[in-house]
N, C-alpha and C positions, 0 to 999 in steps of 0.2 A: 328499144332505142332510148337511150339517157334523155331526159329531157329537164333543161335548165329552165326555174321557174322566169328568170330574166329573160328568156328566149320566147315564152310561152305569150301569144296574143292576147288580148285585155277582156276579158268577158264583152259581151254585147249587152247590149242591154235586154235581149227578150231570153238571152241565158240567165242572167240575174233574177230578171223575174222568174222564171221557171225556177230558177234555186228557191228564192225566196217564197213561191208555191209551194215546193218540195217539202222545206222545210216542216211549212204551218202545219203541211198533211203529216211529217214524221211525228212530227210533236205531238199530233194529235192524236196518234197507235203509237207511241212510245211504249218497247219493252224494255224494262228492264231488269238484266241479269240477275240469279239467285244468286246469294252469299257462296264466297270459297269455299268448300265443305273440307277440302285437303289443311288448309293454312288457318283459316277461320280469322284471318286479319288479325291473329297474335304474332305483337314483334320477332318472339325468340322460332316459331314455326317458320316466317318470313326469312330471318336471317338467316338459315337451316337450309333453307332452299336459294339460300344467294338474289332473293332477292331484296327491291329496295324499298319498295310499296305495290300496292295492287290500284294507284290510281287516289284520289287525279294528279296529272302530272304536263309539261307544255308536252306537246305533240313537236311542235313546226314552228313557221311563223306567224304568228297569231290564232294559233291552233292551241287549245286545249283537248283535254278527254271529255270535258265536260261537253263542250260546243260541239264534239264531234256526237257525242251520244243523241244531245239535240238534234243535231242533222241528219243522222240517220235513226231515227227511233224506231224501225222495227226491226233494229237487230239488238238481239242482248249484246252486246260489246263486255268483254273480260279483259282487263287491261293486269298488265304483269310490268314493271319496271324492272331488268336485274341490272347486272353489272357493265354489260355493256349496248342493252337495246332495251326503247321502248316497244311491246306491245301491247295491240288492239288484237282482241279474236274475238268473234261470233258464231263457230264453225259449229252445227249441231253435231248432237250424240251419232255415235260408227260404231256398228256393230262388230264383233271380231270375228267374225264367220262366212262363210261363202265359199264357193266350189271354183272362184275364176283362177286363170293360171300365175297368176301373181301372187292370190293371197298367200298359198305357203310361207312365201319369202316374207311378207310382208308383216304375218304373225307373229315371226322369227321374230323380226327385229323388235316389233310392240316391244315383246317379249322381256328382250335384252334390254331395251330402255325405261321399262316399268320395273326392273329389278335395279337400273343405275338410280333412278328416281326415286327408290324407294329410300334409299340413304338418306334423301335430301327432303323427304314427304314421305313420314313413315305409313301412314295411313292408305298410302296408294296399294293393292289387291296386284298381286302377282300375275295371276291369270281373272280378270275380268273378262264379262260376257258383252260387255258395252264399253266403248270411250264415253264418256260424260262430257258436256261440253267443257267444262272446267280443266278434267285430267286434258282433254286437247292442248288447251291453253298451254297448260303445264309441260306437255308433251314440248311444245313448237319452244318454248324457251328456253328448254331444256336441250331443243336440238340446234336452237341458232349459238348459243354457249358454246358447245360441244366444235359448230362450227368456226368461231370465232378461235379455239384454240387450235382446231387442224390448220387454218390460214395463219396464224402468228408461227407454227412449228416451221409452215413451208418457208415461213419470211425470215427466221431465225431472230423474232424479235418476244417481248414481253411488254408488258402495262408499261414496263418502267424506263424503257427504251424512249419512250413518249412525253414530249411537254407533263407536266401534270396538272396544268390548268392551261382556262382558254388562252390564247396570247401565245406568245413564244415565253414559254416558263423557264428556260434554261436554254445556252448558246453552245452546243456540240459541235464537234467539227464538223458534220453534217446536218445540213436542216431536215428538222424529223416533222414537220406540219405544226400546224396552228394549235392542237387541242393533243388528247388522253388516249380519242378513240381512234386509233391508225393514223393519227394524224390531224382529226377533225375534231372541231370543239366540242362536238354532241352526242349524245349516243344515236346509234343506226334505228330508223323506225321502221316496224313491218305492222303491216295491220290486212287481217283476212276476214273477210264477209261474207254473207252468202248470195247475194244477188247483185249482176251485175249491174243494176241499176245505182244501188248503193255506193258500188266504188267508183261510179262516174258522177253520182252525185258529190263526191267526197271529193274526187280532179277537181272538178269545177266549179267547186265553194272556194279549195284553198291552193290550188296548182292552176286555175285558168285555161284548162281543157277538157273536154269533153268524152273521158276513158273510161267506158265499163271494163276493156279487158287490164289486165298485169300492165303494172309499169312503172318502171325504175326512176329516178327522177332527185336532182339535189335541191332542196332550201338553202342555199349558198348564206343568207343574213342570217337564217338561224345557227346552219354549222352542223346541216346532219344528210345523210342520204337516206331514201326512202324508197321502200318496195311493199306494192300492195297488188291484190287480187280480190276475186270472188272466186265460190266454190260453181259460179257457170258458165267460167273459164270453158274456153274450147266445147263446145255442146255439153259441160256437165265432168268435163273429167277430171276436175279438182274435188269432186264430192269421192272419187279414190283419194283416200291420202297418203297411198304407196305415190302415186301423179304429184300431188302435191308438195308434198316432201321434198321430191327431186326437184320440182322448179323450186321452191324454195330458198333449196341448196346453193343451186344453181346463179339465179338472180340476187344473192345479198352476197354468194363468193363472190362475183361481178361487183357488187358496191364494197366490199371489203378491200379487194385489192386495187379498185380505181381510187378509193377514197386515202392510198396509203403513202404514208409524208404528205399530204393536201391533195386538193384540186385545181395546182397551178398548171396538171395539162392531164388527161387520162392516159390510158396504156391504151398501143397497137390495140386493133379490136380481134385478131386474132389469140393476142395472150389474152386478154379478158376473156375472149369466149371459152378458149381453150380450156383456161382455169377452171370456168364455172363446169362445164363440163366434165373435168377430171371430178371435180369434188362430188358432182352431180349423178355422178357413173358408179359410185362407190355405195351410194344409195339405192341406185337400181337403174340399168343401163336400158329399162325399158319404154321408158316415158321421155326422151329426150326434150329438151328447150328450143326454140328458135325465136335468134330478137325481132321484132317486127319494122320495117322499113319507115311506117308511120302510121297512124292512128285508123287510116282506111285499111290497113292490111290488115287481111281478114285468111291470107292464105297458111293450112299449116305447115307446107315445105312437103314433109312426108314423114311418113309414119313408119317407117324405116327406122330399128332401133339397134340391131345384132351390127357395129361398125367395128366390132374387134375382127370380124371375120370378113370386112373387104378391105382393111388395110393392106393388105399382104396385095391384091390384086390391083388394087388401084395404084400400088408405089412400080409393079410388073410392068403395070401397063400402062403407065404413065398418067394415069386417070389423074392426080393431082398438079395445080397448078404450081410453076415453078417458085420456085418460095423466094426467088428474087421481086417479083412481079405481087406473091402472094403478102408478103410482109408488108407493103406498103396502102393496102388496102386501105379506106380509110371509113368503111361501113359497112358492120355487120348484120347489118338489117338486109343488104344483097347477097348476104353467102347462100349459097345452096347448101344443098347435104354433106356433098363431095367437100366441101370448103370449111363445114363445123364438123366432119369429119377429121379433116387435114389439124385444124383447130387442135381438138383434142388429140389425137394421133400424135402430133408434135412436142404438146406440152409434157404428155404421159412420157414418152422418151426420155425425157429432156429432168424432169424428176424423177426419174426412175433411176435412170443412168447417169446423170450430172447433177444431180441436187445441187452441189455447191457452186459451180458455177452457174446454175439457171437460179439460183436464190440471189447470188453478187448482182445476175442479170437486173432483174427486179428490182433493185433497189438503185441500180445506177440505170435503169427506164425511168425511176422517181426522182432524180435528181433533179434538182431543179434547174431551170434552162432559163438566161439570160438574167440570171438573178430575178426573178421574179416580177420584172421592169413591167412587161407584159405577155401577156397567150402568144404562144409560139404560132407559128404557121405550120400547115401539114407538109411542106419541103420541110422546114425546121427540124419535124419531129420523124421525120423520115432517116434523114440525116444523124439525129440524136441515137435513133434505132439502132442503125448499121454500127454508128462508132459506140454502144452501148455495144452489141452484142461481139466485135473484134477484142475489146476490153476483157470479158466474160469469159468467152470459150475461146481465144488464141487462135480465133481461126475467121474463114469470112463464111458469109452468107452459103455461097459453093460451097465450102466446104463441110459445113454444119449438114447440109443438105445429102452428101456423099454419105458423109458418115450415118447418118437415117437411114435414108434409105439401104446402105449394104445392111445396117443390123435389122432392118425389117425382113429382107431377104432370107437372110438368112438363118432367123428364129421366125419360122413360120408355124403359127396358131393353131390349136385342137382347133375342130370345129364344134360348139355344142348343140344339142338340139331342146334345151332346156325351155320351159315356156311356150312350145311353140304349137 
């Protein structure tokens, strides 16, 4: 669940203190990270890998790398700036080996990315026996890059579509947002730790909440969106980073396309979820995402991940809700399975089959509403919806619907038993 730092309650004071205990004790086990062995903080190796530095650089508001290192010092933190995100990573060495039913896939891909990588970071080893903490690093910004241009292809946009400074840089016949990156004046932050004590200490130095787990969240005065975790996420399953990956994906496609033309209102939380999910499926459809309702929720939904194979029976048997009713939804923290199910199911269609229309879609979900006067109401944006998607697909809600469902019907899915 997004969480606006304006929204967020004001520290207390015996959180303070506990920060300010935290602190003294990081400070005083501060590790800190060996040198880049890939890039060696030489310019021309840096620019080679698209990036812009390795650190220090602002985080947020009132965030540095520096003040972050302080705050949590017993994580090495490896900081990468590229082209469109800062990060933080702490994530130790992963071994490339194991007998679980995933790794197969999961070597594969190392694999395929250690040979993309290798162009950009000649020194990176083709088949290594260890991830190093460092190639991680490299790894993750090498795959939110990667991610950054699959979300630009689905938006039919480029850098240069985009203001090119903060402010409104140029007057289009469309308002394209505030900043460079989708919109926003900042680049996207993600930062990954390994103990969830760290990333809650991290909430509530500089977000005013109390989150050891994952959580999405904007710095509106600074101009960026942020997504962070630890690797003891869910009892431990981010220390997979086939798991990781996917939420990943998952959660910064969700800030990529909420953040896109501004944050003068998010998208339906169905296309948001839908999105993160399509991109997130494409990584591996075994670890699925679920937002959390609020910071007590501690439930993981289920563990149920094979949803190409109940599309077919839940559109049969009317398992899904009617997407009159479903569209209007206004929080995806209450969806069930059935419902990030429907989520992706929809959106996959709808790109599969309509790219051009469900892209016009998007972009006229991001138009801006009342001129920008102020925050729409969830009637407003309901409203906005419906006359967005008659605009788009020629057709209404029913009918979008009709047409789903026969083509589900009637392209009915292998079943596999892969993984299982």
């Amino acid at each position: 669940m997004p969480i606006h730092p304006y929204l967020c309650l004001a520290l207390s004071l015996l959180s303070a203190l506990a920060c300010t205990s935290s602190l003294a004790m990081a400070q005083s086990q501060r590790i800190a990270a060996e040198p880049d062995p890939y890039t060696r903080g030489e310019a021309h190796l840096l620019a080679k890998a698209g990036y812009e530095n390795l650190g220090p650089f602002a985080f947020g508001t009132d965030q540095t790398t520096q003040g972050i290192e302080a705050l949590l010092g017993t994580e090495p933190l490896r900081w990468i700036e590229t082209k469109h995100f800062r990060i933080g990573c702490s994530l130790p060495a992963v071994a490339c080996s194991g007998r679980e039913g995933w790794r197969k896939d999961w070597l594969a891909q190392v694999r395929r990315e250690l040979l993309e990588l290798q162009g950009k970071l000649p020194s990176v080893k083709k088949r290594p026996k260890v991830l190093d903490p460092w190639l991680r690093a490299h790894l993750y910004a090498h795959r939110l890059e990667k991610l950054y241009r699959e979300v630009s292809d689905v938006l039919g946009v480029d850098d240069a579509w985009f203001p090119t400074r903060r402010g409104d840089a140029f007057a289009p016949k469309e308002y394209r947002g505030k900043g460079p990156y989708f919109g926003m004046p900042e680049k996207f932050t993600v930062l990954l730790v390994q103990t969830g004590a760290s990333h809650a200490r991290y909430m509530r130095a500089y977000h005013g909440i109390d989150m050891s787990d994952p959580m999405r969240c904007f710095d509106s005065e600074f101009g960026c969106a942020y997504w962070g975790a630890s690797e003891e996420t869910a009892n431990g399953l981010f220390r997979n980073d086939h798991a990781l990956h996917a939420n990943v994906v998952f959660n910064v496609a969700h800030n990529l396309y909420t953040c896109f033309r501004g944050l003068g209102h998010e998208l339906p939380p169905w296309v948001a979820t839908g999105l993160g999910h399509w991109h997130a499926r494409k990584i591996t459809p075994l670890f699925p995402t679920y937002d959390r309702k609020n910071e007590h929720d501690r439930n993981p939904r289920s563990t149920f991940w094979a949803w190409q194979e109940r599309v077919h029976g839940l559109v049969a048997n009317r398992g899904f809700e009617a997407l009159d009713t479903f569209m209007d939804r206004q929080d995806a923290g209450v969806f069930g399975v059935e419902q990030q199910i429907q989520s992706w199911a929809l959106v996959d269609y709808l790109l599969t089959h309509k790219r051009s229309q469900a892209r016009n879609f998007l972009h006229l979900l991001k138009e801006p509403i009342l001129n920008r006067r102020r925050t729409p109401t969830a009637h407003e944006l309901q409203v906005h919806q419906r006359e967005s998607l008659i605009q788009a697909f020629d057709c209404d809600v029913e009918d979008l619907e009709a047409e789903w469902h026969k083509h589900v019907l009637t392209h009915k899915p292998r079943y596999s038993r892969r993984h299982r």
